[in-house]
N, C-alpha and C positions, 0 to 999 in steps of 0.2 A: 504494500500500500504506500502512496505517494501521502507524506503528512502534508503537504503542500496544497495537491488537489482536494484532499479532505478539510481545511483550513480555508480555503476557496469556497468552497458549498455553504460553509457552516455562516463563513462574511456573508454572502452573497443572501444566503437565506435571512439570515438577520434584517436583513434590509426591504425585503419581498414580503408587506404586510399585507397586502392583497391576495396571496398564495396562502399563507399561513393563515389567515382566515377560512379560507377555502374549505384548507385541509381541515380544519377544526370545525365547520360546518358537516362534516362526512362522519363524523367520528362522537358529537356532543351529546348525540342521544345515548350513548351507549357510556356513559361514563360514569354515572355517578357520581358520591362523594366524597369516598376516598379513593386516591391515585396513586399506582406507581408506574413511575413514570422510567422505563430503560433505554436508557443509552440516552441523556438528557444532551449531550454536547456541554455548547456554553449556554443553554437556558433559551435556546431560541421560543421552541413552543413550549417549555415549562410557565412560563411568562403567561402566556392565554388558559390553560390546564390550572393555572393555580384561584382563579375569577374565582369565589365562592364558593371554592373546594380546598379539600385538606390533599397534599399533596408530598409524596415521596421522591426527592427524581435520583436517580445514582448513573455513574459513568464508571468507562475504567480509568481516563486519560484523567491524570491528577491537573492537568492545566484547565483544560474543560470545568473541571469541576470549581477550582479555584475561581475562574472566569463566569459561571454561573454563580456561584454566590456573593460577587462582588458585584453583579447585574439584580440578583433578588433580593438584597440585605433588607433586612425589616418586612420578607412577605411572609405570607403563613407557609414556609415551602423549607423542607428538610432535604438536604441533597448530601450526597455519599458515594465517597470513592471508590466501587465495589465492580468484580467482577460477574457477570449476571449468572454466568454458567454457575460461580459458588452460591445459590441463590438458596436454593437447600438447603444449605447450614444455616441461613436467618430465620431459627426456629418461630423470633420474635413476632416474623413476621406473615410467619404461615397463618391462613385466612382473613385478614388484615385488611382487604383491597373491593371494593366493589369495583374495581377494573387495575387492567395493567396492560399499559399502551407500549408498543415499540414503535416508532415510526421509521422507517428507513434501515431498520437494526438488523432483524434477520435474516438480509444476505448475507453481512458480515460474519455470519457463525458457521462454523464447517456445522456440525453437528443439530440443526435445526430444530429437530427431534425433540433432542433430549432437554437443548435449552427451553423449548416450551412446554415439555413434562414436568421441568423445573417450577417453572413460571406460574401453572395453575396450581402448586401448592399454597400462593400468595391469594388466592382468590377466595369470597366468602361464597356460598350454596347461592346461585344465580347469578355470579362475579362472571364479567365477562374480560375476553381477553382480543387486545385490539390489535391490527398489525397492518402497517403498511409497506408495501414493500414492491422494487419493481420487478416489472412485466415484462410479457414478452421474450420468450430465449432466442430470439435471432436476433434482438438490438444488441444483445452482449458486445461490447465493446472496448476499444482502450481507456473508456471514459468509469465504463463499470470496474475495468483492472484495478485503474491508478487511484478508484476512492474503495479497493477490498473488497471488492464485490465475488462472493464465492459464485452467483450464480443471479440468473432471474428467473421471475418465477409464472406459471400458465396455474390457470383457477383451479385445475384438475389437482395440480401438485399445494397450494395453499389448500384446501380442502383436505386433503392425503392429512399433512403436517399437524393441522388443528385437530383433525379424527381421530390422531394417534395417540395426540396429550390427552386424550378421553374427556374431552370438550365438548357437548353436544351443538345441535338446530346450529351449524356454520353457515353463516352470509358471507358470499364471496361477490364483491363488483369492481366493474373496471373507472378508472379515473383520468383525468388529462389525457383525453383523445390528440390535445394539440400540441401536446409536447413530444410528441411522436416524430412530425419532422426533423423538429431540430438537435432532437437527439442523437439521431439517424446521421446527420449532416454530419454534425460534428464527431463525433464518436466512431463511426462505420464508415464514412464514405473520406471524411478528412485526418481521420486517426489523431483528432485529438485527446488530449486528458481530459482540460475543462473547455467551456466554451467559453467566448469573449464576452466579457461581465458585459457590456452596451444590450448581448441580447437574453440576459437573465433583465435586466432592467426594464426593456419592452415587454417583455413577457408577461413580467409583473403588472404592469400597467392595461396589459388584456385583459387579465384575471377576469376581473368584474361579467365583462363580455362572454367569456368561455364559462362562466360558473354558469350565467343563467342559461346558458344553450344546451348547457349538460343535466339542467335541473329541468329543464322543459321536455330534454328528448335523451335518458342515458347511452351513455355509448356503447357499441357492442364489442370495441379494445380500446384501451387505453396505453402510456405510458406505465402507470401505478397498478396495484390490485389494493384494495382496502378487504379485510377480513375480519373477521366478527365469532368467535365461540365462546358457548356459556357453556358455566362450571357448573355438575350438575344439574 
């Protein structure tokens, strides 16, 4: 993994309030009151996740962590430098969670599996467990390499992964129809890492447009897959 290109996304994202809404529009019904939150970064979406909920977030990268809590000092938001795969030994924290969000996280783990067999031990009787993650295995790209991307993922295989952690009733849908081009562009056809922050900027600035086009008529692929299993 490129700490560069991952350092890139995490700026970039911080900056793209119109996305991050988005994303958090996809995800709010299912969340409840208490949160944990994995693979927090520097706080980007801990920030909106903490609105009038009790919230857990942990990373591995001690700077990330550092860096989210210098962004949420004084919110109601507990953050911790932890590895999620050792999630199991937080006895403290077994059923704890009316949800546990990953967004973007479970490519980065070889072992998918197990870390979400993990992960529903955090959860209370109807605790759901949230996950976003991308789509598509023929985008795979230099751009999935250089930010650790084990893989991407098709609904048939998110479905597989959540049925395994003995999850029940999983909703699997597709997201960002339009970020499909330019990921393409950049990543497959130009072999880049990231793309030129000018068009993460336009991008953002579509949002609003793409959200309600995708709220009117869902897509039938997206960029992302969003995924949904309850505990229980």
């Amino acid at each position: 993994m490129d700490n560069r290109a991952q350092t890139f996304w995490l700026n970039q994202l911080q900056q793209a309030s119109n996305y991050n809404r988005w994303i958090f529009s996809q995800i709010s019904p299912h969340l409840g009151q208490h949160v944990l939150e994995v693979g927090c970064g520097n706080g980007n979406f801990t920030e909106l996740l903490r609105q009038g909920r009790q919230v857990v977030a942990i990373d591995l990268d001690a700077a990330y962590v550092e860096a989210a809590r210098e962004r949420l000092q004084g919110n109601d938001v507990k953050i911790y430098q932890l590895d999620a795969t050792q999630l199991a030994a937080q006895s403290q924290w077994h059923g704890a969670f009316d949800s546990v969000v990953l967004l973007d996280v479970l490519e980065h783990i070889a072992d998918d599996c197990d870390l979400l067999q993990q992960l529903r031990l955090a959860l209370r009787p109807g605790g759901r467990l949230i996950l976003k993650v991308p789509a598509l295995e023929w985008l795979y790209s230099p751009m999935d390499k250089a930010i650790g991307h084990h893989r991407r993922y098709t609904p048939q295989r998110l479905k597989s992964v959540i049925q395994q952690a003995d999850l029940s009733r999983s909703q699997v849908w597709y997201f960002n129809a339009a970020g499909i081009p330019g990921w393409w562009l950049n990543g497959s056809l130009l072999g880049r890492q990231t793309p030129p922050q000018s068009q993460v900027s336009w991008f953002d600035r579509c949002v609003p447009v793409l959200q309600a086009l995708e709220e009117r008529m869902p897509p039938p692929v997206g960029l992302s897959l969003f995924g949904v299993g309850v505990m229980g």
